[in-house]
C-alpha positions in Angstrom: -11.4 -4.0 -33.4 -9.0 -2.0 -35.3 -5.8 -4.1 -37.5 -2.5 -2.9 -35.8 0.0 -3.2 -39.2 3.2 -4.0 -39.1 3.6 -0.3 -41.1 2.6 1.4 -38.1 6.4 2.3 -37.3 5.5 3.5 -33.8 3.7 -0.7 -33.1 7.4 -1.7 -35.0 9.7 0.0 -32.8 7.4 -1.1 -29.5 8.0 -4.8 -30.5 12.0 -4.1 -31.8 12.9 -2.6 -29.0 11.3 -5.9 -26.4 13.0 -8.0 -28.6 16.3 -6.7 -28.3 16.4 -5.3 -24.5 14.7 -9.5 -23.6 17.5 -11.3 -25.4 21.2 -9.6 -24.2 23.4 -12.3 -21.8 26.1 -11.1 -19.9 29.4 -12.5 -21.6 30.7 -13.1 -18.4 28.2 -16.3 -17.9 29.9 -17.8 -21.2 32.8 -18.3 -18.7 31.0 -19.1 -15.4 29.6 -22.2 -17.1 32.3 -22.7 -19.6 30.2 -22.5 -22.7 32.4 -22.8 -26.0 30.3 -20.3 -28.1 30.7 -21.3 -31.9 31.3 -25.0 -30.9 35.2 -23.4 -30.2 37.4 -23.6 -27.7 39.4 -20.5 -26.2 42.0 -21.2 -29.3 39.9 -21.6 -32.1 39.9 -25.2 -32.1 36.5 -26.4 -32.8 34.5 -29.0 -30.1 34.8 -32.3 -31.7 31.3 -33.5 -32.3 31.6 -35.9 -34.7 33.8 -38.7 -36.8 34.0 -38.5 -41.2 36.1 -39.9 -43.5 35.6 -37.9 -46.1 37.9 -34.9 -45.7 40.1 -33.4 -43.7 41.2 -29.5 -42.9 44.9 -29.4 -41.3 46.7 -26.2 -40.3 47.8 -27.1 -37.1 48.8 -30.4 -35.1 48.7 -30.8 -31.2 52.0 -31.8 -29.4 52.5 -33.9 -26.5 51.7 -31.6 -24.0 48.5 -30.5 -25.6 50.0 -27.5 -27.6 49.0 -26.2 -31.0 51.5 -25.9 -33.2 51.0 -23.9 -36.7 51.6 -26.4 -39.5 51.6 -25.6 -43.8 47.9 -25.8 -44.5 46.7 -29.6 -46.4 43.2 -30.1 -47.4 42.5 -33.7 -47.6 39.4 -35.4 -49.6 38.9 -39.2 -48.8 43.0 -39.3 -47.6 44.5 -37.8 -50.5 46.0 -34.3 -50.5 43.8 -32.3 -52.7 46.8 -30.3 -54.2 47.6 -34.4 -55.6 44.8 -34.2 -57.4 45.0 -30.9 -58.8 48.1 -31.5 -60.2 47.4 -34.8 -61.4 44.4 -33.2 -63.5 46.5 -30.7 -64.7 49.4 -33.3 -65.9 46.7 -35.0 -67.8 44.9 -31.9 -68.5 41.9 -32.9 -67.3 38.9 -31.6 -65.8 39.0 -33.1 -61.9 35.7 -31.6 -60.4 34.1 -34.7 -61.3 36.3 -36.9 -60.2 36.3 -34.8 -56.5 32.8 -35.8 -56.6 33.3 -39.4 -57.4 35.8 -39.6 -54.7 34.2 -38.2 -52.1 30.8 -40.1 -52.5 32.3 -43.5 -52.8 36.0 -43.1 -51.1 38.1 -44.4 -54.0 39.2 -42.4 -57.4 37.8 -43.4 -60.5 39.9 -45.4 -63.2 39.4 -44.0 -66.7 36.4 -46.4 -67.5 34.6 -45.2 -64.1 35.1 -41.8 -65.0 33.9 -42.2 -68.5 30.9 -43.7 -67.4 30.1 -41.5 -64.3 30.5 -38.6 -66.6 27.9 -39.5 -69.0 25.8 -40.4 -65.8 26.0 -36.6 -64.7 25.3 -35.6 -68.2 21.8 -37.4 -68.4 20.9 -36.5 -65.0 21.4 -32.8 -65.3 18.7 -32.3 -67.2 16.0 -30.5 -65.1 12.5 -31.8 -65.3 9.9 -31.2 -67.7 8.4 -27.6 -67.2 10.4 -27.2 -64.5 12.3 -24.2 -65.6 9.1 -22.3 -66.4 7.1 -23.2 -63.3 10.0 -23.2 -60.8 12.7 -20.6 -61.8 11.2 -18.2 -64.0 7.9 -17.5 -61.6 9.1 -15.5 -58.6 12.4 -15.2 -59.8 14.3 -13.8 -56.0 16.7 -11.1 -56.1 18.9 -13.7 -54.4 20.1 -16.4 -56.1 21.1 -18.6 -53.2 17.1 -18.0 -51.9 16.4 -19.5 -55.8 18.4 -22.5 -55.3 17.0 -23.4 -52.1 13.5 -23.0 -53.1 14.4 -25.0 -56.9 15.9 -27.6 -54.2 13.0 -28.0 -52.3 10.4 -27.8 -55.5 12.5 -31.0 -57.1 11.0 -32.8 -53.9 7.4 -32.7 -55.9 9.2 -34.4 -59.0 10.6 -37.3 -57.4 8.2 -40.5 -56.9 10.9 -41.3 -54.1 11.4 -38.3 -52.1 10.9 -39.9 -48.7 12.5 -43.1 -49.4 15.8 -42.9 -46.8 17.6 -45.7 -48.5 21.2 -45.1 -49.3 20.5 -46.6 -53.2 17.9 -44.1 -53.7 19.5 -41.1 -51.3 22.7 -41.2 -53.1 20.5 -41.3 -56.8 18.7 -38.3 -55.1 22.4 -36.3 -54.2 24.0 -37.4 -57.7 20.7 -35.3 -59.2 21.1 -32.5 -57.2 24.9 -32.5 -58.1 24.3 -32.7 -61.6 21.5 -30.1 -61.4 22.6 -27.1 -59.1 25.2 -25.5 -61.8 21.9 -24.9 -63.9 19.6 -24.4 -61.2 22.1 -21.3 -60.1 22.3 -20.1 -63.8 18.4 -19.9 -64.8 18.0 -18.4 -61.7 20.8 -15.8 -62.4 19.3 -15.0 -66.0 15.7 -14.7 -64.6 16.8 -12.1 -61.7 18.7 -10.3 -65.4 15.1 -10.2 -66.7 12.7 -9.9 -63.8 14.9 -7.4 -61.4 17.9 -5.6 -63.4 15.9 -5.0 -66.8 18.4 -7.1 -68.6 18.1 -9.6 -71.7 17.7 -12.8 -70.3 19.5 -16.2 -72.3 18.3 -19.5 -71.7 20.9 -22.1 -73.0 21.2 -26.1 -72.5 23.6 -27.8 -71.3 25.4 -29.8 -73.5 26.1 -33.3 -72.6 29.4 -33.3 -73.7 30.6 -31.0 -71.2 31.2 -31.2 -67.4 30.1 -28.8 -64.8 32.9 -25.8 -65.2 32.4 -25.8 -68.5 28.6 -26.3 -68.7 27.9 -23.3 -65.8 30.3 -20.4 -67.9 27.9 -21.6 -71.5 24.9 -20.9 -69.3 25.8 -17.6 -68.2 26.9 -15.8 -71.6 24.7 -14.8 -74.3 27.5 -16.9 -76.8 27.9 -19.9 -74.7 31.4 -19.0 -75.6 34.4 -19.5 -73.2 38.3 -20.5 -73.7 39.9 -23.3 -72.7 42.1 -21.8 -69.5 38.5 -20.2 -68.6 37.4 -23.0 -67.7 40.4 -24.6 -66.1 40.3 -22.1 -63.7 36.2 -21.9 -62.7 37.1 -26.6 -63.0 40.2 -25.5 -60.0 37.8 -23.1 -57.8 35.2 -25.8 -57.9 37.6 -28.7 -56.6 39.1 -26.2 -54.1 35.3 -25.4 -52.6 33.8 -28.9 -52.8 34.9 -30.3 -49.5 36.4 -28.6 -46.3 35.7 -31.3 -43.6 32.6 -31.9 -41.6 33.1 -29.2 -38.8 32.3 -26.1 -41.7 28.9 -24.5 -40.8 27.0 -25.6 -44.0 28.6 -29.5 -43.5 27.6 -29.3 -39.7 23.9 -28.5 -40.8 23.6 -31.0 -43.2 24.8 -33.6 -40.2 22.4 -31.8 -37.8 19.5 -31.8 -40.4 19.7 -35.4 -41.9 20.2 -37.1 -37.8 16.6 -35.8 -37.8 15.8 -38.3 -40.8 14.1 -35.7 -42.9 14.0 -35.9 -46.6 17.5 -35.1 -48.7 15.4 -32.2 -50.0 15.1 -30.4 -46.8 18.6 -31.4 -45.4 20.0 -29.7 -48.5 18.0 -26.6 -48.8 18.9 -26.1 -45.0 22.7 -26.4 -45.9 22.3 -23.9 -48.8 20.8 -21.3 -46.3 23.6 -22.1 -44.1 26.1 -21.3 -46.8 24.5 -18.2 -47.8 25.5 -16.5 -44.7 27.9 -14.0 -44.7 29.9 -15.3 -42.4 30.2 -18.7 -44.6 29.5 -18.9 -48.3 29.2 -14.8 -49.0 32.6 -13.8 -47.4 34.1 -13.3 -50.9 31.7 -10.8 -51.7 32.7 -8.7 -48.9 36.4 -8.2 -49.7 35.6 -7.7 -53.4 33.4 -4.7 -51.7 37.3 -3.9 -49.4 38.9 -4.0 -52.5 36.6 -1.5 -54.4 37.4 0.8 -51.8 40.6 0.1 -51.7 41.2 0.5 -55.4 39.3 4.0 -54.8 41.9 5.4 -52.2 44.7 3.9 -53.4 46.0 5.8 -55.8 49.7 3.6 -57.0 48.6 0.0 -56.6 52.5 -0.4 -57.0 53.3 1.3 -53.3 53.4 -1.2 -50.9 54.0 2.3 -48.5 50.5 3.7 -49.8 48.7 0.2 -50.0 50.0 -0.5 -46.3 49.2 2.8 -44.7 45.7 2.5 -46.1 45.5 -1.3 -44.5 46.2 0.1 -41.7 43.8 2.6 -41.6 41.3 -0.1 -42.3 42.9 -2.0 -39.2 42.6 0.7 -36.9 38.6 0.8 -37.9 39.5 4.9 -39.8 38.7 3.6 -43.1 36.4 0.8 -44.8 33.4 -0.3 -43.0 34.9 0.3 -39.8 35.1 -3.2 -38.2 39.0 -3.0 -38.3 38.8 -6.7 -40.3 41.0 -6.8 -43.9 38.4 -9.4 -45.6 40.0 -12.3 -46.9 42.8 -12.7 -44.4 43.0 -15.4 -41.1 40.8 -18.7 -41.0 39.3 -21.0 -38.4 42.0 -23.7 -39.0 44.6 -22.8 -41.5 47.4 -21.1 -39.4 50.5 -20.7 -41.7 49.0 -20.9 -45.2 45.5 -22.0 -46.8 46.9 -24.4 -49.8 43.5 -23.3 -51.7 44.7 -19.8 -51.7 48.3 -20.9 -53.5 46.4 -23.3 -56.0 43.8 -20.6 -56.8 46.6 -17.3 -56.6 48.8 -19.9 -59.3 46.3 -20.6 -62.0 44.6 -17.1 -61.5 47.9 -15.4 -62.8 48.0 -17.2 -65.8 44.3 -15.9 -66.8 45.7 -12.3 -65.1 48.1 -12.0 -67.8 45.5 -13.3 -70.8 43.3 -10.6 -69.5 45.4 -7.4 -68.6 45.0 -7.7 -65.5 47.8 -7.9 -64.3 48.5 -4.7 -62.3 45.3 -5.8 -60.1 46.7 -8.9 -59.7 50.0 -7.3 -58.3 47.8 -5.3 -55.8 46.1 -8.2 -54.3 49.7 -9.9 -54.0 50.7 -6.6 -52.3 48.2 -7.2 -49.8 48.4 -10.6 -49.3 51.7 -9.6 -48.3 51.4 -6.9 -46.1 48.2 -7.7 -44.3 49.1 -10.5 -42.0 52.2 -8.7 -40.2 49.9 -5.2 -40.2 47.4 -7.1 -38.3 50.0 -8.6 -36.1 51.2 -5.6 -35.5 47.9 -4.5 -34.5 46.6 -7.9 -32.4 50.2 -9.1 -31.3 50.9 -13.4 -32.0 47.2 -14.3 -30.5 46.8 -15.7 -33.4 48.9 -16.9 -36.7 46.9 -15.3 -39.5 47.3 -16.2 -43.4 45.2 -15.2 -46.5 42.1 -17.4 -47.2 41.2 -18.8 -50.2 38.1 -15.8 -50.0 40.4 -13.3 -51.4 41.3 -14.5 -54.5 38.1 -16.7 -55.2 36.2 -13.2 -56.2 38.9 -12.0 -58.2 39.3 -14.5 -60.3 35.5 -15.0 -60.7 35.5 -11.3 -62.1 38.3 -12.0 -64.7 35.4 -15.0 -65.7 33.2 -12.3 -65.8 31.0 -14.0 -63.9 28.9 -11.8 -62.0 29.0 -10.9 -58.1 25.7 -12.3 -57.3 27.0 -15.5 -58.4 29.6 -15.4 -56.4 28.2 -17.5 -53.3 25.6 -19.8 -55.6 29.1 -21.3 -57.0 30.1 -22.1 -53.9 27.1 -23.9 -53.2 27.4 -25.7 -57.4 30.9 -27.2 -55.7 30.1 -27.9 -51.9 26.8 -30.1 -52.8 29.4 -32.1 -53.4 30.7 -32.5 -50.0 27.3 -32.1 -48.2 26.1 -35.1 -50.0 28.8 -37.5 -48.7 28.0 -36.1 -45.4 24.3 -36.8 -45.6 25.1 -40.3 -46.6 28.1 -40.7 -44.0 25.1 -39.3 -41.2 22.6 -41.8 -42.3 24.7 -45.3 -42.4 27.0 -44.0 -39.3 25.3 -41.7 -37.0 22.0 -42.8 -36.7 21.0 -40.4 -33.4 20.1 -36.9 -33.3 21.9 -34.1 -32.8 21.0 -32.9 -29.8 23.4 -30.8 -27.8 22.4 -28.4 -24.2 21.8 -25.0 -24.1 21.8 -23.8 -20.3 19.1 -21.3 -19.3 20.2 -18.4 -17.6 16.8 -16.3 -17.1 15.0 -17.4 -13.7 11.4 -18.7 -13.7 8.8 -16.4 -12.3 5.6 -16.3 -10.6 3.0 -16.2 -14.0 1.0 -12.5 -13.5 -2.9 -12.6 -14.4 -4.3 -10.5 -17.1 -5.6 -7.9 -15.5 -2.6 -6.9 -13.2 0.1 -7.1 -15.8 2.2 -3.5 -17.0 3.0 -2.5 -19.9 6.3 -3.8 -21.4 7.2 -0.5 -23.1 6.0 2.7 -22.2 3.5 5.1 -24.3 4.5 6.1 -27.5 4.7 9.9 -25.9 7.4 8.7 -23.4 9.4 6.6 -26.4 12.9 7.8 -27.3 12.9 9.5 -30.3 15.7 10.0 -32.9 16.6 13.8 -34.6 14.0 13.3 -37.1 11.3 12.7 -34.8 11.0 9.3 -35.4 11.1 6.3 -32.7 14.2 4.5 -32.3 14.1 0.9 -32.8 17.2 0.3 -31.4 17.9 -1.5 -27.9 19.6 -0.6 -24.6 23.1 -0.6 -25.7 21.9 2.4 -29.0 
């Protein structure tokens, strides 16, 4: 019998176009059996699903007759207003990533002796194991970094004597080696995709022990190791800002849904750093530094507001851009009247704006900031309050760090194992069931047809639609 390959486009298209014409449901039955698609009500509020203490996203409150009301954003780790502890690092001019991840593993923040001593804990741990750079990063380096981490997460399961054991002792060992570990995980993986797929010299440094995370990922990424001071204030604030953002985030949910199954920390990780990878989740920023090229291409006077808003508008009205009539970087899930990331990250990044020259960009993406919200009001009416996200600065200011795009989403994921290993932990001592929530099927059963009286599902490849160029199109009922 002769192979049917999967390069046969004609055998491709068959099976594409079953796929997509089987799977379509009528929107309408979303609202026949009130389904709340996303886990979100009609509003955007999300379903409750679950209880945490370890961090909080407000941007709205709920009155007494069951209205939402827009609030000022606040983004809360373990109770305390993460804009406290910002500020509080900077006053001592400190480094406070590390303490975020102190405080959001064990609830309380560290005095200086705790800190001292959970540093140097961090330091000795993030040390990858013997060989493992060779074996695990440089073979089949990926073109995606985020694919890399995963698969370095789940390889560190066959270095660890203790990979099954669930005990919170040796899970929270097993989360504080993963935190100390991503940051070089994401840049060996970075340098072998400069070797393997760009052509590029590749630099393998170590980390220094002396250093914390901020400063540790930029020394691992240059060819000097060099980086100033204010450098790495900034990549220290876009790594507290991005380490926690409540449990209902899509990555967070995973690593709840994941770890009620009781699998291994391994697994329940690498399935939160797929989940982040998504563009939808960890890769937004990447898409409006791609709005922003384009932008920057057809706007000729960054300083017209007249230009930069006719051209947003263009974008709204789906004339210009990709078409979808979204301006990246603008309206969140929670945060009504103002995401207190964006302010936090917008303040410091002007500092290193003016260092670097780049000022006149930074003016542009102020510009916008301003004007985007009331254009897309003006387009959508008040259905709902929209303010800029912490997306569209977080890839400008990596660029001034000259840290690359592809990097972009893996430093999300160097900050938020922070937050997904105090949800593993809080879903192993408190859940303790599984997530299992209902899906109603809407297809009706049927009478099973024999073998030999069954039809075709497509017809011949004669009678197949074809496209222009002769070939098949792969494309379902609604092409």
């Amino acid at each position: 019998m002769e192979y049917t390959s999967l390069n046969d486009k004609n055998f491709v298209a068959k099976l594409t176009q079953l796929a997509k014409s089987n799977d379509p449901i009528d929107s309408a039955l979303y609202q026949t059996y009130d389904v709340k698609r996303g886990l979100r009500y009609a509003d955007g509020r999300g379903v409750l699903v679950g209880l945490t203490r370890i961090g909080d996203v407000v941007g709205y409150e709920i009155d007494s007759a069951g209205n939402k009301i827009a609030v000022p954003g606040r983004l809360i780790y373990r109770g305390y207003n993460v804009e406290d502890i910002v500020r509080d690092a900077e006053k001592h001019h400190q480094f406070g990533f590390e303490q975020c991840v102190y405080l959001l593993l064990f609830g309380e923040l560290p005095t200086e002796t705790e800190l001292e001593d959970f540093n140097k804990c961090l330091a000795h741990l993030r040390e990858l194991p013997l060989n493992f750079t060779e074996d695990m990063i440089m073979k089949a380096p990926s073109s995606d970094i985020m694919n890399k981490i995963a698969r370095g997460v789940l390889a560190l399961y066959s270095y660890d004597d203790k990979a099954e054991n669930r005990d919170i002792a040796n899970v929270t060992r097993q989360c504080l080696e993963l935190i100390s570990r991503f940051g070089s995980i994401a840049a060996y993986g970075y340098q072998a995709k400069r070797r393997y797929h760009d052509g590029k010299s590749m630099y393998l440094h170590n980390p220094a022990p002396t250093l914390g995370t901020a400063e540790n990922f930029l020394r691992l990424i240059r060819s000097d190791m060099e980086y100033t001071r204010l450098e790495a204030e900034l990549l220290d604030l876009a790594l507290i800002l991005h380490a926690e953002h409540g449990g209902g985030n899509n990555s967070s949910l995973t690593i709840h849904v994941v770890s009620s199954a009781d699998t291994d920390t391994y697994s329940a990780v690498a399935a939160a750093v797929g989940s982040l990878k998504g563009r939808r989740h960890g890769g937004a920023n990447i898409r409006v530094m791609e709005m922003m090229d384009d932008i920057k291409e057809n706007v000729r006077d960054w300083s017209s507001e007249k230009e930069i808003g006719d051209y947003l508008r263009k974008i709204a009205d789906k004339s210009a851009f990709d078409r979808t009539g979204l301006i990246y970087g603008q309206g969140h899930a929670v945060y009504t009247i103002s995401d207190p990331r964006t302010t936090l990250l917008r303040d410091k990044a002007a500092e290193l704006a003016k260092v670097k020259g780049c000022e006149e960009e930074f003016n542009l993406y102020r510009t916008i900031e301003n004007l985007a919200p009331q254009i897309l009001y003006e387009r959508h009416g008040d259905k709902k309050r929209i303010c800029t996200n912490v997306d569209f600065y977080s890839g400008f200011v990596y660029t001034m760090l000259n840290i690359p795009r592809e990097l972009f989403t893996p430093l999300f994921a160097v900050s938020r194992i922070a937050g997904w290993s105090a949800h593993r932990i809080e879903e192993i001592v408190a859940g303790g069931r599984i997530y299992r929530p209902a899906y109603k099927n809407v297809s009706p059963e049927r009478a099973y047809v024999p073998m030999e009286v069954r039809k075709p599902s497509l017809p011949a490849h004669d009678e197949m639609p074809a496209d222009d160029d002769g070939e098949v199109r792969t494309a379902g009922p609604s092409d």
